[in-house]
C-alpha positions, 0 to 999 in steps of 0.5 A, a space after each residue: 512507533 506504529 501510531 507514529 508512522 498512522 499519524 504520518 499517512 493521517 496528515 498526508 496531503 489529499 485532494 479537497 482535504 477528502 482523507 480517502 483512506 483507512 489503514 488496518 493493522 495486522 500484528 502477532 496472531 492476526 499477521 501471521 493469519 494474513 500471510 497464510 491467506 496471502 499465501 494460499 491465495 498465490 499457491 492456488 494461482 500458481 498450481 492454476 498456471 497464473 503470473 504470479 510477479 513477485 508474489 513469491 518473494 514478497 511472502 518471506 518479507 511479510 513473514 519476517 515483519 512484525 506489522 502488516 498495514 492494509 491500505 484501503 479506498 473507502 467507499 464511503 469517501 464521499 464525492 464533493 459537490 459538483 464544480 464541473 470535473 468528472 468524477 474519474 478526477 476524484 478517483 485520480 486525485 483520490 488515489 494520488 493522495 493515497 500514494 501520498 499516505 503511503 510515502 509518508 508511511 513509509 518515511 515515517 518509518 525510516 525516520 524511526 530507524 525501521 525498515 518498510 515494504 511497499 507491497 502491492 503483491 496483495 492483489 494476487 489474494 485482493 479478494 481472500 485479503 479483503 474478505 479476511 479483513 471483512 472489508 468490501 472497499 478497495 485494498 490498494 496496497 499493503 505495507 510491511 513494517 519491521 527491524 531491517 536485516 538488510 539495507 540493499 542498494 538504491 534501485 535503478 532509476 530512469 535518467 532524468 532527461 527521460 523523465 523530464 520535459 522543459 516547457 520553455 519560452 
């Protein structure tokens, strides 16, 4: 099942076909080792007085997961020949495509009757994460992937004509 939800964010749709990503995978002994840095991590900025979001909350659900999947930015993603954009164009679409993996991952998962946390909490252990990892790369985010024990509600979201705007004749 894990490869199937890896070949998902694998075939998502990139910019210039250009695959910016590397996914790792925690699972048993090495999951449980990810979680006690993220949670050193959170504790520390805690006693520091820092926000901490929902860093707190996440902790719990990344316990409960078997599978953890860190999403990276590569470095080595290379930029393509000069055809007159900025190279911020790159990071943009680069980081959109990631998205793109991630929802594919994500959907994958649900398809296989799993149930997924998009977590981008990690960024309150981004560097004791990635020197964990032995990665020097970009963590974007991670993913945890497990037997649901709940199926909460749709979150709220934003009316339509909030997010809307018609270009008309």
């Amino acid at each position: 099942m894990i490869v199937q939800i890896l070949e998902a964010g694998r075939q998502a749709p990139s910019g210039k076909n250009r695959q910016p990503w590397h996914f790792i995978v925690a699972q048993g002994a090495k999951k449980t080792e990810a979680v006690e840095v993220m949670r050193t991590a959170v504790l520390l900025r805690k006693e520091q007085g820092e926000g901490l979001g929902s860093a707190e909350r996440t902790l719990p659900h990344m316990e409960q997961a078997p599978v953890i999947v860190f999403i990276f930015y590569p470095q080595s993603v290379e930029t393509p020949p000069d055809i007159g954009l900025p190279s911020e164009f790159w990071t943009v679409a680069d980081l959109s495509s990631i998205g793109a993996a991630i929802q594919n991952m994500l959907l994958a998962a649900l398809d296989l009757g799993l149930g997924t946390l998009w977590i981008c909490d990690v960024f309150y252990a981004y560097d004791e994460l990635r020197q964990w990892l032995g990665r020097q790369d970009q963590m974007i985010a991670a993913i945890a992937l497990g037997h649901p024990d709940e199926s909460p509600a749709p979150r709220p979201r934003k009316p339509i004509e909030e997010i809307v705007a018609w270009v008309e004749e």
